[in-house]
C-alpha positions, 0 to 999 in steps of 0.5 A: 893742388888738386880739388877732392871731394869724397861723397860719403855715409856716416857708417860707411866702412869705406867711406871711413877708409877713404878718408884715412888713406887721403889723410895719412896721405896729406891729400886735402878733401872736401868731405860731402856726406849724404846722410838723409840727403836724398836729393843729392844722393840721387843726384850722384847715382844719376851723375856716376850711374853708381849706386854706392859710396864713397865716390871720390872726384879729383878735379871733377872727374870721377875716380871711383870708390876706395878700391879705386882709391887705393889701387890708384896709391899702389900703383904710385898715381894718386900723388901724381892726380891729387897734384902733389 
């Protein structure tokens, strides 16, 4: 199985979608929330050159936000990625 990590706010209305999506798909993830973690956060924008979340890397490569995240399940590729 693949390594997921889902960089994330606490009020983050997609971040909260993401996270549903991966979890009715089964798909295990490493939820890395940045809330008063500046630091970090500026670390992400500077690694995805992306100013919002979530971000979502499988295997460390960088996916996207949600609506990378779910275009990828329509289209049938995330199950595939996620190593399922």
């Amino acid at each position: 199985m693949s390594s997921v990590q889902v960089y994330t706010w606490g009020a983050c209305p997609f971040c909260i979608r993401a996270k549903d999506l991966l979890s009715r798909k089964g798909i295990a993830f490493e939820e890395v929330n940045l809330d008063g973690k500046d630091d970090e956060l500026q670390q992400l924008r500077t690694k995805t050159g992306q100013r919002t979340v979530p971000q979502i890397f499988i295997d460390g490569k960088l996916i996207g936000g949600f609506s990378d995240l779910a275009a990828l399940d329509s289209k049938g590729e995330l199950d595939r990625l996620a190593g399922r």
